[in-house]
N, C-alpha and C positions, 0 to 999 in steps of 0.2 A: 322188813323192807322188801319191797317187792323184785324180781327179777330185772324188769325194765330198768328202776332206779339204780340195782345195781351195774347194769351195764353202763349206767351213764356217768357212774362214778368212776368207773375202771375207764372210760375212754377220756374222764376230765384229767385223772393222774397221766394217761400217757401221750398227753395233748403236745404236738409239736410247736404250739402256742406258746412263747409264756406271756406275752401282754394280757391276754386272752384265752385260758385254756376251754371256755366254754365252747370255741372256737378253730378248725382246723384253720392252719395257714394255706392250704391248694382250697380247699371249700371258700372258705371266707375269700381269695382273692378271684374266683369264679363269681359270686354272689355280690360284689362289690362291683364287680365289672358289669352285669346286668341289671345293678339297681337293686338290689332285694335284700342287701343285708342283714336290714335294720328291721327285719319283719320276723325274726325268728333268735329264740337265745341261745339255740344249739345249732353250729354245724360241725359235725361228726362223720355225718353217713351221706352215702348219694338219697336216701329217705329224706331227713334232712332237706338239703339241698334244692331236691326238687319241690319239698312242701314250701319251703322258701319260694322258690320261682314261681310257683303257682298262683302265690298272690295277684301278681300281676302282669301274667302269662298262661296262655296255654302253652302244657310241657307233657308231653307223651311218647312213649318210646317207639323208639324206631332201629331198636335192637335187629328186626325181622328183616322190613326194607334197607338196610342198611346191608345184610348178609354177612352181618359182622361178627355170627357168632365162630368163635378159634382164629378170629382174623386179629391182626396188629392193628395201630393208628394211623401208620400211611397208608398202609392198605387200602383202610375204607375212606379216605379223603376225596376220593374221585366221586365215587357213589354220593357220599354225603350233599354234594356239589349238586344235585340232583333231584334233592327232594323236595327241597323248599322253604325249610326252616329260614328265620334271622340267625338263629346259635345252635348248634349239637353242644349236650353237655356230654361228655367221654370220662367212663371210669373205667381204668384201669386199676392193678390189685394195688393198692394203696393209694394210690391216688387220683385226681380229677383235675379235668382239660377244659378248656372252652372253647369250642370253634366255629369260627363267623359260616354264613351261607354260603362260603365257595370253597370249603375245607380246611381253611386255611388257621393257624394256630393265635387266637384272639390271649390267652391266659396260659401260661405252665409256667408253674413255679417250678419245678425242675425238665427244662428244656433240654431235645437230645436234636439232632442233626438229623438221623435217622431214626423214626420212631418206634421202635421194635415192642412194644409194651403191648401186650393182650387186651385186647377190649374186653369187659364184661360184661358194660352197656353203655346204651347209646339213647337219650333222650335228642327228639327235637322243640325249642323253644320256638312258639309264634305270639306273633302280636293279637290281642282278640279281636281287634279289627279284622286282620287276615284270614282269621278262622270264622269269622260271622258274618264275611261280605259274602 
């Protein structure tokens, strides 16, 4: 069995899913919120995730423009505000965020008041029209 396979087994057993362990629950409810579920059998990883989105999106990180790296999720919500995206996808260490073109929190499945959670990256989601006008 290969390496890959086995990573994919070890993240099926520790799947916070159980309807679904093929399936993360903060993935899967990002991925549903944008349309793109139903286009990929695994979400696992922000990998995952954005191969998912990219069906029917352009999705490119904006890790950089963002200046988000060592920075929290409020932090960069001003900035975000700024770039242009329809959606930033936001992982933090265990899990992923969704949020609309004004920074504002569209998806968390575990929601905080004050968002103090480390970014590790920052995709932004556009429409192809918006990228090819």
């Amino acid at each position: 069995m290969s390496p890959a396979a086995k990573r994919r087994i070890a993240r099926k057993q520790a799947s916070n899913n159980k309807e679904n362990p093929n399936k993360n629950l903060c993935a899967e409810a990002v991925a549903e919120a944008i349309g793109v579920s139903r286009h990929v059998r695994y979400l696992h990883t922000i990998s995952d995730l954005v191969r998912a989105a990219r069906n029917d999106y352009i999705v490119r990180s904006r890790m950089s423009a963002a200046n988000a790296r060592g920075k929290t999720v409020g932090a960069i919500r001003d900035k975000l505000a700024t770039l242009g995206a329809r959606y930033y996808i936001v992982r933090t260490d265990d899990h992923v965020l969704l949020l609309n073109c004004e920074g504002q929190t569209v998806v968390d499945t575990a929601p905080r008041k004050r968002d103090r959670r480390k970014v590790t990256h920052v995709y932004g989601v556009y429409w192809k029209s918006d990228w090819w006008a």
